[in-house]
Backbone as CSV, one residue per row, in Angstrom:
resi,resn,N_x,N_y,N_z,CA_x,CA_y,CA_z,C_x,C_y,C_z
1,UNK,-7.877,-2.035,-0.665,-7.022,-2.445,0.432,-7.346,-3.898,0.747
2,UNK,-6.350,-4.753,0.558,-6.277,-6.429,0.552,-6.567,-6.105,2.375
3,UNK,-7.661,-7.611,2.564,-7.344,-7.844,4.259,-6.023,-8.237,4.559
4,UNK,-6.363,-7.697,5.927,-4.992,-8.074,6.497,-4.858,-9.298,7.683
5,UNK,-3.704,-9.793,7.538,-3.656,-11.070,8.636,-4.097,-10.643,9.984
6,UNK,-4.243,-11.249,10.937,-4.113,-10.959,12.678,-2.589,-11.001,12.776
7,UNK,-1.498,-11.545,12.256,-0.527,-11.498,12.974,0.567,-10.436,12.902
8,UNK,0.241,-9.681,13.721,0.788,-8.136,14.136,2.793,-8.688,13.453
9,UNK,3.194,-7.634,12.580,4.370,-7.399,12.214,5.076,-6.124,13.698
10,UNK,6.498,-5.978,13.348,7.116,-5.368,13.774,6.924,-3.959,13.914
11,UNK,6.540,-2.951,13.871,5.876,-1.576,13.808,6.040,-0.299,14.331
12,UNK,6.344,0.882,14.235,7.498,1.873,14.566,5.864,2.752,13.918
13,UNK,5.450,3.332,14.992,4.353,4.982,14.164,4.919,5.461,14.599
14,UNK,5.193,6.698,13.865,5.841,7.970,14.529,4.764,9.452,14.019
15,UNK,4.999,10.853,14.121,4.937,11.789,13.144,6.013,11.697,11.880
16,UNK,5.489,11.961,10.928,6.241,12.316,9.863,7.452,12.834,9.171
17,UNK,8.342,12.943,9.198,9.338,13.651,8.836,9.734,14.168,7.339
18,UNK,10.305,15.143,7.095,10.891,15.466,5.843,11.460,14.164,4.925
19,UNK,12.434,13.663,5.293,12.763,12.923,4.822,11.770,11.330,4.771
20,UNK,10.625,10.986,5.127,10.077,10.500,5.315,8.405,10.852,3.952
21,UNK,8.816,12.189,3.573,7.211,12.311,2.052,7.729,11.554,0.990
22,UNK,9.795,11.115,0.705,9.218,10.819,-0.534,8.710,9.507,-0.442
23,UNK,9.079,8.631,0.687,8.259,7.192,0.873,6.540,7.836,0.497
24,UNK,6.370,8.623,1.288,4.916,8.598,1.193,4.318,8.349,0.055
25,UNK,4.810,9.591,-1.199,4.767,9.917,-2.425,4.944,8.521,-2.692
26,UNK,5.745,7.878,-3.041,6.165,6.134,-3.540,5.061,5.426,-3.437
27,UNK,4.978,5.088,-1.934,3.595,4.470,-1.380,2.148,4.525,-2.725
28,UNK,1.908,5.808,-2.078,0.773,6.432,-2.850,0.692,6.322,-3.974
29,UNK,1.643,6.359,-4.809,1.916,6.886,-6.254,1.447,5.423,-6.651
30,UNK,1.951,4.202,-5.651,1.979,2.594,-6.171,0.588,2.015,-6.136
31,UNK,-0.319,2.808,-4.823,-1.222,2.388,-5.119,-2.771,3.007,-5.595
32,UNK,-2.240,4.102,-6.004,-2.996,4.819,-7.195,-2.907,5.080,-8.128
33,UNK,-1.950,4.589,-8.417,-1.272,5.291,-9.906,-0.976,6.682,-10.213
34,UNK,-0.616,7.834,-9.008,-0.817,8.678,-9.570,0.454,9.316,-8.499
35,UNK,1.260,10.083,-9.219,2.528,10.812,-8.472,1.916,11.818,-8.107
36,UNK,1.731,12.452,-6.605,1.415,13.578,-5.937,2.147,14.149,-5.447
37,UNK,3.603,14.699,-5.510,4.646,15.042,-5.068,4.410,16.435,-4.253
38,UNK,3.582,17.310,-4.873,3.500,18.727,-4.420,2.512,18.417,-3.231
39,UNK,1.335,17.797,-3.336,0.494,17.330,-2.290,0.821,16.850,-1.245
40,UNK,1.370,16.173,-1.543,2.408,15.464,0.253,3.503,16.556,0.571
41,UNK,3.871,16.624,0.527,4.903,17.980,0.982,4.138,18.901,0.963
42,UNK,3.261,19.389,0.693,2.416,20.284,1.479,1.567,19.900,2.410
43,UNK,1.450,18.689,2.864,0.327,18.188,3.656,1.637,18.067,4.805
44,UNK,2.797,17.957,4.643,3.891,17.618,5.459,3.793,18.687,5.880
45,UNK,3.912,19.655,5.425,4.240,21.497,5.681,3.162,21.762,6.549
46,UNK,1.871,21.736,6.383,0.664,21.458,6.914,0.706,21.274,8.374
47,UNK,1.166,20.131,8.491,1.357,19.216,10.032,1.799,19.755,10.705
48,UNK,3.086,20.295,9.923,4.449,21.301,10.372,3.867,22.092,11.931
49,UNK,2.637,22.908,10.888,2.655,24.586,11.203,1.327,24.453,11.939
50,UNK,0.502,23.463,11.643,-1.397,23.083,12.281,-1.114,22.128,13.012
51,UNK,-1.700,22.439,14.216,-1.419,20.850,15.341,-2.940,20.396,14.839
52,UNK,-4.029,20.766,14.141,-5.210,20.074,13.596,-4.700,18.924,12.393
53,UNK,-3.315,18.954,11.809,-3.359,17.983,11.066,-2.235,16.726,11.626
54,UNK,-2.914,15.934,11.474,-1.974,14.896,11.412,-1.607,13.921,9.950
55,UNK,0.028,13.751,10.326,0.644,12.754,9.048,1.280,11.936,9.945
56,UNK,1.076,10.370,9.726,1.863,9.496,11.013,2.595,8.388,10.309
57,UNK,3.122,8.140,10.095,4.332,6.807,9.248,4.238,5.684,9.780
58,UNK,4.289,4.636,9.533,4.415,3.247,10.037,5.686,2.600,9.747
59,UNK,6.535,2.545,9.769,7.867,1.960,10.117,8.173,-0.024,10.497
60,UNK,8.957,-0.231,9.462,9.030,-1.426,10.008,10.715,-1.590,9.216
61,UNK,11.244,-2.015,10.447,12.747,-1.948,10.222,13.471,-0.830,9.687
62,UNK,12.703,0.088,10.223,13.332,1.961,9.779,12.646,1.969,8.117
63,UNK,12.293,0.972,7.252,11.772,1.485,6.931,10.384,1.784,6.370
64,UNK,9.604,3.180,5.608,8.400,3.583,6.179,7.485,2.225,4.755
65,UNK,6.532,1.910,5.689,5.752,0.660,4.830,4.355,1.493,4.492
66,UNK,3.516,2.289,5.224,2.452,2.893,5.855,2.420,4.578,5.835
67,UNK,1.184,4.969,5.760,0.979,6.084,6.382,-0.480,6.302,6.232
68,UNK,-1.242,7.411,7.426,-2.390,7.831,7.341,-2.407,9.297,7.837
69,UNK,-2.914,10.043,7.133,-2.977,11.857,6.763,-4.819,11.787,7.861
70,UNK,-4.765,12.912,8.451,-6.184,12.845,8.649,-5.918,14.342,10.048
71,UNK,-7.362,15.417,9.714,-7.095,16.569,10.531,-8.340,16.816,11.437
72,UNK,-8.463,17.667,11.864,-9.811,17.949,12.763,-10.200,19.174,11.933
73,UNK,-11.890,19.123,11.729,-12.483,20.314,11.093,-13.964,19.653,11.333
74,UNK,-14.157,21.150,11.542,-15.591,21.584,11.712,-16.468,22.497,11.240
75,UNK,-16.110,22.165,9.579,-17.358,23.341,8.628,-18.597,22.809,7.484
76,UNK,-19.009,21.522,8.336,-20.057,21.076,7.388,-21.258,21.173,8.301
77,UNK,-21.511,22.231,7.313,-23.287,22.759,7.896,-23.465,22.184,9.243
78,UNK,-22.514,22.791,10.037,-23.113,22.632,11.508,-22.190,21.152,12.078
79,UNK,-21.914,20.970,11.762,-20.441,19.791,12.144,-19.918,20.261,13.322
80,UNK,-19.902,19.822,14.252,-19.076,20.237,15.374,-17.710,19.640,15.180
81,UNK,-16.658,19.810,15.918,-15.189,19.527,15.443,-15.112,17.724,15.507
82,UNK,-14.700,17.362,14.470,-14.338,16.033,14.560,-13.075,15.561,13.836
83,UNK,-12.628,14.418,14.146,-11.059,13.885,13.357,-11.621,13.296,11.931
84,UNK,-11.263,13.337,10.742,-11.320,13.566,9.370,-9.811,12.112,9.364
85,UNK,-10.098,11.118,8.815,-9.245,10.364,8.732,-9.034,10.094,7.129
86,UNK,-8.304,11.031,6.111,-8.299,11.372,5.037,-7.703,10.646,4.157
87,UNK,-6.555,9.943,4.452,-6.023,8.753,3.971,-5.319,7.735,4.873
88,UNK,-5.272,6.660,4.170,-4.727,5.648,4.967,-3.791,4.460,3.965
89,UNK,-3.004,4.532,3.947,-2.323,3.581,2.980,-1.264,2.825,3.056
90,UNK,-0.866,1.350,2.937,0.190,0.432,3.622,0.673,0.257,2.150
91,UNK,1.854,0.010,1.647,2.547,-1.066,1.043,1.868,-1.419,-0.035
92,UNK,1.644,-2.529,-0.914,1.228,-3.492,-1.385,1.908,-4.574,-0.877
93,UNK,3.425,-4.725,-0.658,4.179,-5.387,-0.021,3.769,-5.686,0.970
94,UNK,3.212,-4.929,1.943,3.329,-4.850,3.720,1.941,-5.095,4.227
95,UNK,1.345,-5.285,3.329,-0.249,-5.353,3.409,-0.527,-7.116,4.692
96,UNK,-0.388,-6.858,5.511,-0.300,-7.767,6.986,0.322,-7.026,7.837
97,UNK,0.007,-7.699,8.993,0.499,-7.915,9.894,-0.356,-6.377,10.891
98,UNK,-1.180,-6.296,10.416,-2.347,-5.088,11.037,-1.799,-3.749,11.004
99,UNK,-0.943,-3.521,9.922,-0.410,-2.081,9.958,-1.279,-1.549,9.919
100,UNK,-2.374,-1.282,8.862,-3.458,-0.118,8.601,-4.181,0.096,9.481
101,UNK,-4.353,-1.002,10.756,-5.323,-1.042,11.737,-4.739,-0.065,12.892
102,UNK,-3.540,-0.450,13.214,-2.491,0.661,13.669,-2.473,1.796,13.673
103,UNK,-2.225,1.879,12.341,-1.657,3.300,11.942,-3.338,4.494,12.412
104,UNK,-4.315,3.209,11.705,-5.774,3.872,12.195,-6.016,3.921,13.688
105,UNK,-5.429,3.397,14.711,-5.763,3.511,16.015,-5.029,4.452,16.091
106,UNK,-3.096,4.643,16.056,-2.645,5.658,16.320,-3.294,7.425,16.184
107,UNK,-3.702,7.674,14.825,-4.796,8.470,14.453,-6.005,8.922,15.156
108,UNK,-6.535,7.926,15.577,-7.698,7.704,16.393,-7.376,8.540,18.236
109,UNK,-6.007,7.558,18.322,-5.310,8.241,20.038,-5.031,9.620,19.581
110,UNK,-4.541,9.925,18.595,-3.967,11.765,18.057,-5.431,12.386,18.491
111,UNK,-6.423,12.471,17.942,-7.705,12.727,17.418,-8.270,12.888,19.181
112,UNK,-8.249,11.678,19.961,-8.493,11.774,21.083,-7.655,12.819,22.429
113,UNK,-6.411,12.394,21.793,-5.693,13.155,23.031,-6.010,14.866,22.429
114,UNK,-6.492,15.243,21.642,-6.939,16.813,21.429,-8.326,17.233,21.383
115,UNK,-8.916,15.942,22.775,-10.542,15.952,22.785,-11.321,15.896,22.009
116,UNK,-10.950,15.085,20.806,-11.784,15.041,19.527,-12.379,13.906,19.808
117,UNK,-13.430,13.347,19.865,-14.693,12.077,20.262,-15.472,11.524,18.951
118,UNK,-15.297,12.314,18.267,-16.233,11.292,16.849,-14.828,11.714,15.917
119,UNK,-14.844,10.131,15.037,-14.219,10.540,14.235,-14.844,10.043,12.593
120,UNK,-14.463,10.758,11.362,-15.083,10.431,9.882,-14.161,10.061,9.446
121,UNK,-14.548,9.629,8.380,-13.851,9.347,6.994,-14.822,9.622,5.533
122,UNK,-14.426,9.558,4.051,-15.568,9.701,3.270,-14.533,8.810,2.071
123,UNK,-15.381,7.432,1.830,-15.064,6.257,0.641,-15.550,6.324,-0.263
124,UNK,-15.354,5.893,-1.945,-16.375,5.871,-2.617,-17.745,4.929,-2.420
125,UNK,-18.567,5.353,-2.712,-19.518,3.955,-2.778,-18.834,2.151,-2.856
126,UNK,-17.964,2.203,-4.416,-17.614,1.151,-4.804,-16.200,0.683,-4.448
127,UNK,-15.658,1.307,-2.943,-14.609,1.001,-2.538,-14.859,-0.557,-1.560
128,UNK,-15.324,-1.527,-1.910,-16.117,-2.646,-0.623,-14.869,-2.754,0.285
129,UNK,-13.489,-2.743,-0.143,-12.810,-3.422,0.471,-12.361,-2.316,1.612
130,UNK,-11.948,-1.098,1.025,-11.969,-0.145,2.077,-12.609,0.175,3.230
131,UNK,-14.262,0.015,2.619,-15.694,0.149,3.738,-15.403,-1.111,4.548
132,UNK,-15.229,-2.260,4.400,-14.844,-2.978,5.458,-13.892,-2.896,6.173
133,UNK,-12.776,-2.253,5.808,-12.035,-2.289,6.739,-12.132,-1.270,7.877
134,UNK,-12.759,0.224,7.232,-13.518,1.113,8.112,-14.288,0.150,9.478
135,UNK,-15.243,-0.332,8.436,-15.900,-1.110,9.588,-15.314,-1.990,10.238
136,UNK,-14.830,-2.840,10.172,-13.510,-3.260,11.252,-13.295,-2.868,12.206
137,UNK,-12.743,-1.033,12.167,-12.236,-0.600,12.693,-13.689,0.013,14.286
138,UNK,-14.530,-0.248,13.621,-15.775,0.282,14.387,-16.463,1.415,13.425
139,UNK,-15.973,1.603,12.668,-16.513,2.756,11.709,-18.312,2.841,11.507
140,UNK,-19.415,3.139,10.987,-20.311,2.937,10.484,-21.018,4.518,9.685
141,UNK,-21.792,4.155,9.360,-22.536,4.860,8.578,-22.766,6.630,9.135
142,UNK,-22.787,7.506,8.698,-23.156,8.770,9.978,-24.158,9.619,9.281
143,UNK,-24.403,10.767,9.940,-25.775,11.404,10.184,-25.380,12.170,8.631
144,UNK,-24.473,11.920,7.838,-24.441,13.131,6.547,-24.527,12.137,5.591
145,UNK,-24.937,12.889,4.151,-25.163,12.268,3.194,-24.026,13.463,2.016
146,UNK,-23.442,12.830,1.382,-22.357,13.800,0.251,-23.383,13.800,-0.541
147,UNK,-23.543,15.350,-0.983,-23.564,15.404,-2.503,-23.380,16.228,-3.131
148,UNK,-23.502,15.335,-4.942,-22.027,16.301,-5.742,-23.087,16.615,-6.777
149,UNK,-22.511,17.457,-7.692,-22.401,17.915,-9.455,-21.551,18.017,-10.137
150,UNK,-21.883,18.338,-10.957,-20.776,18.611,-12.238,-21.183,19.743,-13.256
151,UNK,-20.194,20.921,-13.035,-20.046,21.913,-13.594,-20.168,22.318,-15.138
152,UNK,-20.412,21.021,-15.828,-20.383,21.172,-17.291,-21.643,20.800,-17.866
């Protein structure tokens, strides 16, 4: 995720709509390389039916530039409930004007207005540009450590 300017663009968050995943899908697909079509429409469906998840759009001139997915859960070894800010993704185009910062506060007010007080995220190690922008946001380091294997 390229930094972004200070100078705030035009900006519309909303919840998500149907007609509003296949931007998502687009988005995503552009800046991962990877088409998730069934995944977002189920994460849409998700939102639908769980007031624990949120999907929020960023909008600029109707249309969607942005979005950040992120739910409340509380099942890591003793985790009390917190907001999970799971993705976050602008444009390549749209990358200014503080959308991602946005779209991450909007998230942040969701997370709050359902008494949620800490919130996570989980980056790779070698994401620098991401981890800063976390931190930006006030983000820092927390009391868990991930770890993985491999089954083979």
């Amino acid at each position: 995720m390229a930094k972004e300017s200070n100078t705030a663009i035009e900006l519309t968050i909303s919840p998500a709509s149907l007609e509003d995943v296949e931007a998502i899908v687009q988005i995503d697909a552009e800046v991962t390389g990877e088409k998730k079509t069934d995944f977002w429409y189920g994460r849409y469906v998700q939102q639908k039916e769980d007031s624990s998840v949120t999907l929020l759009v960023g909008r600029n001139q109707g249309q969607v530039i942005g979005f950040v997915l992120g739910s409340i859960k509380a099942w890591e070894f003793g985790s009390y409930p917190c907001g999970w800010v799971e993705a976050i993704t602008v444009s390549p185009h749209h990358r200014k004007g503080l959308v991602a910062s946005r779209l991450f506060d909007a998230a942040v007010a969701n997370f709050h207005n359902s008494g949620i007080t800490t919130i996570r995220t989980m980056v790779h190690i070698d994401a620098h540009e991401l981890i800063s922008f976390f931190r930006m946001q006030g983000m820092m380091a927390g009391p868990y450590i991930e770890l993985e294997m491999q089954t083979d």
